[in-house]
SERO-4910 file (N, C-alpha, C, O; in steps of 0.05 Angstrom, whole numbers):
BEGIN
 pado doro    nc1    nc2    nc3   cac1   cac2   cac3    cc1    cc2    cc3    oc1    oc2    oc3
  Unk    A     17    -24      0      0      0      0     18     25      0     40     26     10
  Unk    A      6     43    -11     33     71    -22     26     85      9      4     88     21
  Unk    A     54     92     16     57    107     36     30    126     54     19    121     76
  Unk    A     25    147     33      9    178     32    -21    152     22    -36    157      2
  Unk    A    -25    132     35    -52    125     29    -63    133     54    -53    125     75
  Unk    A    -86    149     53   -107    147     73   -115    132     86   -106    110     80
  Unk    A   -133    132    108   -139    117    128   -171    117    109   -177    140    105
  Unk    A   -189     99     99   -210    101     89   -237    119    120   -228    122    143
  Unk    A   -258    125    114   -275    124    126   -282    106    142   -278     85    129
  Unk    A   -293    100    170   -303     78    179   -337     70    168   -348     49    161
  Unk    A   -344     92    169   -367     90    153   -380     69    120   -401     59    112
  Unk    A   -353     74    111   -345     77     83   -339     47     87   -349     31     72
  Unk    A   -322     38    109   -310      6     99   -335    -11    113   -341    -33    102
  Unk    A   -351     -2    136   -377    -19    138   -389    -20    116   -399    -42    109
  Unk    A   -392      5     98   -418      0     73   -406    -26     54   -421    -45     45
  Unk    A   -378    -24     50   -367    -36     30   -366    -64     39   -374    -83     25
  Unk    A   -353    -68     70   -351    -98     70   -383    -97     71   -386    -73     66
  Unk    A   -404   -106     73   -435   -105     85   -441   -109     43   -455   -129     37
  Unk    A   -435    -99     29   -436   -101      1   -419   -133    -17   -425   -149    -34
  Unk    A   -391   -125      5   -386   -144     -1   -394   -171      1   -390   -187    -17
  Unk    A   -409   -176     31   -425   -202     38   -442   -215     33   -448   -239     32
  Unk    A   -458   -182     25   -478   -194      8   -482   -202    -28   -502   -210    -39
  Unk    A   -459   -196    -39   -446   -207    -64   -435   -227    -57   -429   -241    -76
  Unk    A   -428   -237    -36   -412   -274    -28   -445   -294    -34   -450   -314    -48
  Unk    A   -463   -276    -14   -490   -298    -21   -497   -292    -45   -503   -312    -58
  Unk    A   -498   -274    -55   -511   -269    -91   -494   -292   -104   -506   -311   -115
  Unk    A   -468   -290   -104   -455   -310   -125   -423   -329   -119   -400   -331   -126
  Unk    A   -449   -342    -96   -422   -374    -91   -405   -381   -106   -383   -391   -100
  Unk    A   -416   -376   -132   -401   -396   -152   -380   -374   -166   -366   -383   -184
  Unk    A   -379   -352   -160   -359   -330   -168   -333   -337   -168   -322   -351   -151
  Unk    A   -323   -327   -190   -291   -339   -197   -281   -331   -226   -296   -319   -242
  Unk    A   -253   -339   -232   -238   -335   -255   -268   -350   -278   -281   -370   -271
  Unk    A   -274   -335   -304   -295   -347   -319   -274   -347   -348   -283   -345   -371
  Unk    A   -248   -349   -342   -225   -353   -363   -221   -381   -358   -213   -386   -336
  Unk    A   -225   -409   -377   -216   -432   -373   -190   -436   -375   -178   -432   -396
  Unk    A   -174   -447   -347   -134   -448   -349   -134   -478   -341   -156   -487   -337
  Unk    A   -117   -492   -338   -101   -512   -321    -66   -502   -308    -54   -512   -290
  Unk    A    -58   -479   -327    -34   -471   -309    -24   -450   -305    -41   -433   -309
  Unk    A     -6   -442   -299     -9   -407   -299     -4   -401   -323    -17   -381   -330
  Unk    A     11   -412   -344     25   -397   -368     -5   -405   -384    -10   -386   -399
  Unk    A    -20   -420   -385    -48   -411   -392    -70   -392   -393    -86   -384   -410
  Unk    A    -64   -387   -366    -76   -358   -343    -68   -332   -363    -79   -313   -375
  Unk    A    -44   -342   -359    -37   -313   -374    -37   -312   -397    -30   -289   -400
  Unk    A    -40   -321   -421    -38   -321   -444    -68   -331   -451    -71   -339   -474
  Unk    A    -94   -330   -432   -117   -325   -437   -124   -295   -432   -137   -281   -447
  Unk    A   -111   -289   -407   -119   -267   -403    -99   -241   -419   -107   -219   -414
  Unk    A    -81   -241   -431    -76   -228   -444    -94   -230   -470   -104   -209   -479
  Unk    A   -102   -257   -485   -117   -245   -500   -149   -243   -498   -163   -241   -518
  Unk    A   -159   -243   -471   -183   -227   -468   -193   -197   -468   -213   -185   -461
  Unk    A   -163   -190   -483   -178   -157   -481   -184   -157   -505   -173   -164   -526
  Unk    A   -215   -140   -493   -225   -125   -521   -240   -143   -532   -253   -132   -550
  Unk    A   -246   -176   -528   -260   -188   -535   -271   -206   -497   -263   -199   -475
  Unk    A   -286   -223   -501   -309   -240   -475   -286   -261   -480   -271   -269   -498
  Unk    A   -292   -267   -447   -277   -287   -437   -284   -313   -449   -267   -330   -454
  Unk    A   -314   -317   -456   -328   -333   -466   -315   -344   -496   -314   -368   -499
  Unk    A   -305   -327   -515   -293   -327   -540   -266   -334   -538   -254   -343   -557
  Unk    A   -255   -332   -516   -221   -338   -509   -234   -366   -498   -219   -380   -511
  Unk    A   -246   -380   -486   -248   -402   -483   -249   -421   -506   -236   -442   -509
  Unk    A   -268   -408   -523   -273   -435   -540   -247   -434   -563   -248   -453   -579
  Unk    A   -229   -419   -566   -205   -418   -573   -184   -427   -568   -167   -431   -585
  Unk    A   -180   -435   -540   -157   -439   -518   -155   -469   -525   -131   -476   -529
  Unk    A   -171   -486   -526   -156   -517   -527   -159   -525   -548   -163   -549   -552
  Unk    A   -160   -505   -569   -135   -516   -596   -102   -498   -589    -79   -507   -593
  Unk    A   -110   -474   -580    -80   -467   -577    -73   -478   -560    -52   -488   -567
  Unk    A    -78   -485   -537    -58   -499   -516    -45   -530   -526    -23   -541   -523
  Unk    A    -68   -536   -538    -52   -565   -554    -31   -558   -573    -10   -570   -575
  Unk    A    -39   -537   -587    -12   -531   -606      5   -524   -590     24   -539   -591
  Unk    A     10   -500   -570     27   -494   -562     20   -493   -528     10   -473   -518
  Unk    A     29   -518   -513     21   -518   -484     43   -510   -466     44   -519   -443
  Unk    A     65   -491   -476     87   -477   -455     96   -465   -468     99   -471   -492
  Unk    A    105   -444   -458    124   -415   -464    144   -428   -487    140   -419   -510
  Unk    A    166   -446   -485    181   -451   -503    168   -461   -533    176   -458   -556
  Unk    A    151   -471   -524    122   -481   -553    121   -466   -574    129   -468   -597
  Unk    A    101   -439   -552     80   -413   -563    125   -397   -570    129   -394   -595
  Unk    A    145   -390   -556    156   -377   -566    179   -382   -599    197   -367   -607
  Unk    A    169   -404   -610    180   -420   -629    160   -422   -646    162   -437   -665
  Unk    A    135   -408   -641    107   -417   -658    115   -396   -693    132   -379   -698
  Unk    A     99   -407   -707     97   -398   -735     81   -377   -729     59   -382   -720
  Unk    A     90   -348   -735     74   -328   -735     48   -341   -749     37   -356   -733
  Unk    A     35   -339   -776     18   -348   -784     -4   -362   -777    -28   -357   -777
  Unk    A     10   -380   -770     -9   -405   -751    -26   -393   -726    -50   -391   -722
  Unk    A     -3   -386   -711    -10   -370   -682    -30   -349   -684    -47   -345   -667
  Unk    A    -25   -332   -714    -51   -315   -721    -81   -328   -727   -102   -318   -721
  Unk    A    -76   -356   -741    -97   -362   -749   -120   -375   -719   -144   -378   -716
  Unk    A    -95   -380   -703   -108   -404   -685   -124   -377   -665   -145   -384   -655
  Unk    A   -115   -346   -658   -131   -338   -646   -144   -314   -653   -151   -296   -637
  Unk    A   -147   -314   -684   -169   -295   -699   -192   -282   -687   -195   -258   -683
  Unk    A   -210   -301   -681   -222   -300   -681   -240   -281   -645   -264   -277   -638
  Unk    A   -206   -273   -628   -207   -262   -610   -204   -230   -616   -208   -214   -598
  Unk    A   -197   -220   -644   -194   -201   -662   -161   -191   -649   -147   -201   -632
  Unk    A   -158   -166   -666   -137   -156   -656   -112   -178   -671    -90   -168   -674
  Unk    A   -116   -202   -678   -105   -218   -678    -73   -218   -679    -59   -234   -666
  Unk    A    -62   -193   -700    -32   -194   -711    -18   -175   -683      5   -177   -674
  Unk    A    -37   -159   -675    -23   -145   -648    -28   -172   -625     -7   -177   -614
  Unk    A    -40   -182   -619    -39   -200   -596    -20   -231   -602     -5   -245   -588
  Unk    A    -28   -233   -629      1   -250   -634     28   -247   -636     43   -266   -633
  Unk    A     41   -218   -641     65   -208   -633     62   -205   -604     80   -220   -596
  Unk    A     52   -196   -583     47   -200   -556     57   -218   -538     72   -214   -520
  Unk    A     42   -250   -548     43   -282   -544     73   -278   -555     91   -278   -538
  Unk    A     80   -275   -576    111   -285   -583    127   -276   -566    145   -289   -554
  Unk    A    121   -245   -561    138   -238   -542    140   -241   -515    157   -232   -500
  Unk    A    125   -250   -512    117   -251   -476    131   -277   -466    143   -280   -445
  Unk    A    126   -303   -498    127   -333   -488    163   -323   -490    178   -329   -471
  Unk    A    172   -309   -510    203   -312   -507    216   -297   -480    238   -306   -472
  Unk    A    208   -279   -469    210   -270   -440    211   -288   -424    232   -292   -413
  Unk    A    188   -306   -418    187   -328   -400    216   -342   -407    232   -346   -389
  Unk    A    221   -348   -432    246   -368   -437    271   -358   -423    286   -368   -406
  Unk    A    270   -340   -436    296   -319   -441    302   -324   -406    317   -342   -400
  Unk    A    290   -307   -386    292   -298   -364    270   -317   -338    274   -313   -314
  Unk    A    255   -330   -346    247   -336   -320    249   -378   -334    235   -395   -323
  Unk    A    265   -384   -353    264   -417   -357    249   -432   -363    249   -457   -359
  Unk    A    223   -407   -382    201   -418   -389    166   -415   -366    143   -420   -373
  Unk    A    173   -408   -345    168   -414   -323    147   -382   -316    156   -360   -324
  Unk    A    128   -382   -306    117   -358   -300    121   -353   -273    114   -369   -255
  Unk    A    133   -327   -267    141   -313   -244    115   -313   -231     93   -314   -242
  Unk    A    120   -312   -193     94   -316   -178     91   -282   -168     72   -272   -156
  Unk    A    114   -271   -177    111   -245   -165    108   -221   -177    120   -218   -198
  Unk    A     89   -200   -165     80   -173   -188    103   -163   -198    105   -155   -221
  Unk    A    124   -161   -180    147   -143   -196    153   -156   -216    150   -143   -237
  Unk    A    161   -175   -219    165   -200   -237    143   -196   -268    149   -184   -288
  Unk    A    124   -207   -262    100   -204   -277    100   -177   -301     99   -175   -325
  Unk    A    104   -157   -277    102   -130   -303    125   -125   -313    127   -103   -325
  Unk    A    135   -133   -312    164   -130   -333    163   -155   -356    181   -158   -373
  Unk    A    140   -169   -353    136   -181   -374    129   -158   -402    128   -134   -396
  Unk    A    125   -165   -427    114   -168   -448     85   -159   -452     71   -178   -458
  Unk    A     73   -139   -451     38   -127   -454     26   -148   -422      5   -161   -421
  Unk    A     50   -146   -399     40   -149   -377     35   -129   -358     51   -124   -340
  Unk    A      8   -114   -362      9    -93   -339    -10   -101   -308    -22   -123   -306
  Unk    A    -11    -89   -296    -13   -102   -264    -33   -115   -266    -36   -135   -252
  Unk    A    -57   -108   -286    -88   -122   -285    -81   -155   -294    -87   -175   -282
  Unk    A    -66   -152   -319    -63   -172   -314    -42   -195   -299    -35   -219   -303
  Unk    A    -39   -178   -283    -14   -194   -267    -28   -204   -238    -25   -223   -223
  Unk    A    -42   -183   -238    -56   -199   -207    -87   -215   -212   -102   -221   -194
  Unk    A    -94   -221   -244   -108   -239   -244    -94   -272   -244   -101   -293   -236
  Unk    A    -69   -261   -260    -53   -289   -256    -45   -303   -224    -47   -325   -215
  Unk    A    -34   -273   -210    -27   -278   -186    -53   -283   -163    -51   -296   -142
  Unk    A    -75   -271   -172   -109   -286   -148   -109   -320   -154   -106   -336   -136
  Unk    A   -115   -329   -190   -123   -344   -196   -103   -375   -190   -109   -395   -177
  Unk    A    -79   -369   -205    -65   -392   -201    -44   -397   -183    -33   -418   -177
  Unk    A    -39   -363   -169    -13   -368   -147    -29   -367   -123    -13   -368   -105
  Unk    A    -53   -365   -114    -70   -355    -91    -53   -338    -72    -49   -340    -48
  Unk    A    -43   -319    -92    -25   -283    -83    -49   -263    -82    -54   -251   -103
  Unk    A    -66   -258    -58    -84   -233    -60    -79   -214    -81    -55   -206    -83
  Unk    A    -94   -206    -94    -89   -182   -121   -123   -172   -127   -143   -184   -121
  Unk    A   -121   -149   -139   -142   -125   -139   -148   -132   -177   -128   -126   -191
  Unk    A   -162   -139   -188   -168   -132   -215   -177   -116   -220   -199   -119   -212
  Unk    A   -175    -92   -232   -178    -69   -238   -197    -62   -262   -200    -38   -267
  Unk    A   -211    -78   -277   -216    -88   -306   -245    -70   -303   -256    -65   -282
  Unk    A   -255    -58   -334   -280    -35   -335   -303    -37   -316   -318    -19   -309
  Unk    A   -304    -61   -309   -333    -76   -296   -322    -57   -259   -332    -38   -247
  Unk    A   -299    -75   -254   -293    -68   -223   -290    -31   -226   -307    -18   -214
  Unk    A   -279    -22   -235   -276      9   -239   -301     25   -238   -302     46   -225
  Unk    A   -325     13   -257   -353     20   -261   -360     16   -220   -362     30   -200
  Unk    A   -360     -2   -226   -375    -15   -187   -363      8   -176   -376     29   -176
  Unk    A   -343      8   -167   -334     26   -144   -337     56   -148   -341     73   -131
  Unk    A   -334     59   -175   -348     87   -178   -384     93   -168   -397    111   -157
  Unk    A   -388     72   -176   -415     71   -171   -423     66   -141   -447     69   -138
  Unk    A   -412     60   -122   -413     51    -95   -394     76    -83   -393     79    -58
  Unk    A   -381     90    -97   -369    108    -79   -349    100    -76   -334    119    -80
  Unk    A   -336     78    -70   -315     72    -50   -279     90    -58   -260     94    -42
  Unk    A   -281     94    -76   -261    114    -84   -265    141    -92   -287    144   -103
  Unk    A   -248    165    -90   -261    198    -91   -261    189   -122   -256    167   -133
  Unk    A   -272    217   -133   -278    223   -160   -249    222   -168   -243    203   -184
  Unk    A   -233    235   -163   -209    244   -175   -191    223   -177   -178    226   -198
  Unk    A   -184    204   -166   -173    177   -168   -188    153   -195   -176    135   -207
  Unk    A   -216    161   -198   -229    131   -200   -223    119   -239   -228     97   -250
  Unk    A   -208    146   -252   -201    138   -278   -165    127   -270   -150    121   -288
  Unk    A   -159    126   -247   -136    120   -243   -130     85   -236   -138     77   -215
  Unk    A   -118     71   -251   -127     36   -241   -110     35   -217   -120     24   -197
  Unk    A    -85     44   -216    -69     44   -195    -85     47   -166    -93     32   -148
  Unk    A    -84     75   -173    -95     79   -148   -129     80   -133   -138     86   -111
  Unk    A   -139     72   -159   -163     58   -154   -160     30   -133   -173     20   -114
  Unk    A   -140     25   -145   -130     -9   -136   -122     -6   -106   -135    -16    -88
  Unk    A   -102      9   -103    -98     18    -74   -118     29    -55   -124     19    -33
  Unk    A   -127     45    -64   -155     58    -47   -178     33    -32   -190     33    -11
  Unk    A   -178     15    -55   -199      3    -47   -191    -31    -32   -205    -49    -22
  Unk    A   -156    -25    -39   -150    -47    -24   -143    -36     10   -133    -52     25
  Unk    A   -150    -11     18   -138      3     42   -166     -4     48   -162    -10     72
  Unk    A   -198     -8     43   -226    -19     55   -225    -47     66   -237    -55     86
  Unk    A   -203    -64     43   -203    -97     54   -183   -104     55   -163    -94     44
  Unk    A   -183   -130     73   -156   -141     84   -151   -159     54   -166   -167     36
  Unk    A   -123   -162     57   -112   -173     31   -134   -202     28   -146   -204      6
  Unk    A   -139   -226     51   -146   -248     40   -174   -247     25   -186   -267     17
  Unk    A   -185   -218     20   -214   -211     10   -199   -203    -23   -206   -210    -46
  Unk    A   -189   -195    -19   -175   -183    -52   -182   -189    -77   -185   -173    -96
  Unk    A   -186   -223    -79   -185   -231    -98   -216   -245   -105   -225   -249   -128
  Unk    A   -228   -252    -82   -255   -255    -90   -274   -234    -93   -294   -234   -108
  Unk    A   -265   -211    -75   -279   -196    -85   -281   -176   -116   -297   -159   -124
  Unk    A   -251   -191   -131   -252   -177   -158   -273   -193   -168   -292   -181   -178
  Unk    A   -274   -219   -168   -291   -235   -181   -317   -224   -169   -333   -221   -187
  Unk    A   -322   -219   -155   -360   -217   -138   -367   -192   -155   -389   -193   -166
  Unk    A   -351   -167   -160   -348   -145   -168   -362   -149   -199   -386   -145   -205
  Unk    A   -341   -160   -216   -341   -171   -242   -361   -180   -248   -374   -170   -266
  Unk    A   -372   -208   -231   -394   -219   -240   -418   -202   -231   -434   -201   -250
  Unk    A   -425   -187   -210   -441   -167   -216   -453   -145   -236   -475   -140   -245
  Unk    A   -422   -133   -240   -429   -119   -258   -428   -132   -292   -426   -117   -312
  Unk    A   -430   -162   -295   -440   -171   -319   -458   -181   -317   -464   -195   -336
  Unk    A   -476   -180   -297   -497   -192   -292   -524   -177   -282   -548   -183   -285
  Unk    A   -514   -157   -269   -535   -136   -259   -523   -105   -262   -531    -91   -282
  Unk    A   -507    -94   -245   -497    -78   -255   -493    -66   -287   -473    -51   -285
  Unk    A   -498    -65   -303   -493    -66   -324   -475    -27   -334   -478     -8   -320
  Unk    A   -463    -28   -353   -460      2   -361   -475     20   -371   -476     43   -363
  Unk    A   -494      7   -393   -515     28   -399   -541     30   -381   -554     51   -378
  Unk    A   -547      5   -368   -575      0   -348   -578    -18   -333   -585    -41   -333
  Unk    A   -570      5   -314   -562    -24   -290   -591    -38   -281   -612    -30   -291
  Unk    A   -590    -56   -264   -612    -66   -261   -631    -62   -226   -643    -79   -214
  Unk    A   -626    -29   -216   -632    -22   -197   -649    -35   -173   -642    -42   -150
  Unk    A   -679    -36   -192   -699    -49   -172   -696    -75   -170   -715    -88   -161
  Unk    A   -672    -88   -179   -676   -111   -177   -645   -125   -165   -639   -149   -165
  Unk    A   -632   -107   -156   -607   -106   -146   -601   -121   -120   -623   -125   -110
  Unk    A   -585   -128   -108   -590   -132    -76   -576   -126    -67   -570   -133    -44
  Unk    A   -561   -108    -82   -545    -85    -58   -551    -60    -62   -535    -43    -55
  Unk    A   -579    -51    -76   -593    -32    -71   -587    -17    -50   -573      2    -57
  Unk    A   -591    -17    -25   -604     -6     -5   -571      4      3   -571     25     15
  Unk    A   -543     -6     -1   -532      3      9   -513     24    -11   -494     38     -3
  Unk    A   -525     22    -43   -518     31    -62   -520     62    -62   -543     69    -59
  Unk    A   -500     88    -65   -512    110    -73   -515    114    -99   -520    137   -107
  Unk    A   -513    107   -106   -528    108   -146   -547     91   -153   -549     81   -175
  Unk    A   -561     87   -134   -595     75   -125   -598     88   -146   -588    110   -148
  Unk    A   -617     74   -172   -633     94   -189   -617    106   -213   -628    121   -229
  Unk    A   -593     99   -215   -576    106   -242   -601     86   -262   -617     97   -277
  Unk    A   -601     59   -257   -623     51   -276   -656     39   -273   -667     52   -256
  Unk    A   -668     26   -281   -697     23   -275   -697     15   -251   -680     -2   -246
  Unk    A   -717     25   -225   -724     16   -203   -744     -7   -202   -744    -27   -188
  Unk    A   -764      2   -224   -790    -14   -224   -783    -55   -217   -768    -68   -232
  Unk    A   -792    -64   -201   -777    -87   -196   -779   -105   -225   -761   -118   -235
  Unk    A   -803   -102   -234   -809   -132   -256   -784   -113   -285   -774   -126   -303
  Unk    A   -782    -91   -282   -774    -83   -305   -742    -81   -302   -725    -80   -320
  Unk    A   -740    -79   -271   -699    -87   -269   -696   -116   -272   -676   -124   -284
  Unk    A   -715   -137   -260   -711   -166   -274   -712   -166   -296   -690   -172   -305
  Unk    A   -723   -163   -308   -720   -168   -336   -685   -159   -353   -682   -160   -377
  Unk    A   -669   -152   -337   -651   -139   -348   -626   -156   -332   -601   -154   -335
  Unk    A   -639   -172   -314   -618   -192   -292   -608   -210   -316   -624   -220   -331
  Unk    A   -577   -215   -318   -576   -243   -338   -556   -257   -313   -542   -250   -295
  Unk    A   -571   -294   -329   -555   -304   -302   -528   -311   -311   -514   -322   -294
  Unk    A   -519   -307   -335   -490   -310   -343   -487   -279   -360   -504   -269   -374
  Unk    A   -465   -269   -356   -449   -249   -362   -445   -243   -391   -449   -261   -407
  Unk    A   -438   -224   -400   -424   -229   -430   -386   -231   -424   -368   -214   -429
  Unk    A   -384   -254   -413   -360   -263   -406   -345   -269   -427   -322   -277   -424
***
């Protein structure tokens, strides 16, 4: 935590843990919705989930992992190939120079092997902290903050960070890790996430039908009416 961080509100960390708890009963089943078996999967899903659904990087992932199931694999891969195999996540020729470079980093400097630690991590290859502490929640069980449009939207929307911070990921990340103790960190990115793909939404959230309404101050950004915020509840995400 950076030095000059604030002491949060007491006020402020009852609303938030009390939000938080009640997003633990909303969604038990909350978690990574990127399919991995290892970390160097972790990460080379989640690098190419930007900009496209986690959902679309799944059904992609176990043809590339069979073609290329480790850093030394994917950093020896046929440009070409490597484009064709994850097209369809777009972006394709920038995220396949990415993969090349990232898998030859691992070689080069860590023996193929993915580092367990953030300093480590962002000195990778199009590795910036978001995705370093989804690698480090999911497969190293290293508390980490995901920072990703969904969690940024929530906490703006709940307050929990000033205005002037909340386009900031850093210190969004900090602020709101100074409300919870590190072993909350990482489920609560997921509780966050799956909310706001599921109710929360960006253009219309689903207010009256919310259940953290009542401790919400942007009660009413979208429809209150109850039958008309259900209708806008989905029970899977555009993941």
């Amino acid at each position: 935590m950076p030095s000059d961080a604030t002491r949060p509100d007491t006020t402020l960390v009852r609303r938030a843990r009390k939000i938080n708890r009640v997003l633990a009963e909303t969604y038990p089943d909350a978690g990574c919705e990127l399919d991995f078996r290892t970390p160097f999967e972790l990460l080379i899903a989640t690098v190419l989930s930007a900009q496209t659904t986690d959902r679309r990087v799944n059904a992609i992932t176990p043809a590339l992992f069979a073609a290329y199931p480790d850093a030394r694999a994917m950093a020896a891969a046929d440009r070409a190939a490597l484009e064709e195999l994850i097209r369809p996540t777009g972006f394709f020729r920038a995220k396949t120079e990415s993969l090349l470079r990232l898998s030859a980093d691992l070689v080069e400097r860590y023996d193929g092997e993915v580092p367990g630690r953030l300093k480590d991590l962002v000195t990778l290859h199009g590795v910036g902290r978001k995705t370093a502490n989804v690698v480090l929640g999911n497969a190293f069980d290293v508390p980490g903050i995901t920072v990703d449009t969904h969690f940024a939207r929530l906490v703006r929307r709940f307050q929990w960070v000033p205005d002037e911070i909340v386009k900031d990921a850093v210190k969004t990340e900090h602020a709101v890790g100074a409300i919870f103790p590190p072993k909350d960190w990482t489920m609560l990115s997921h509780r966050l996430i799956w909310h706001g793909r599921r109710c929360c939404h960006a253009k219309k959230p689903a207010c009256g039908a919310c259940p953290v309404a009542h401790w919400c101050p942007s009660y009413g950004t979208g429809p209150i009416d109850p039958v008309e915020a259900a209708a806008l509840i989905t029970t899977q995400g555009p993941a």
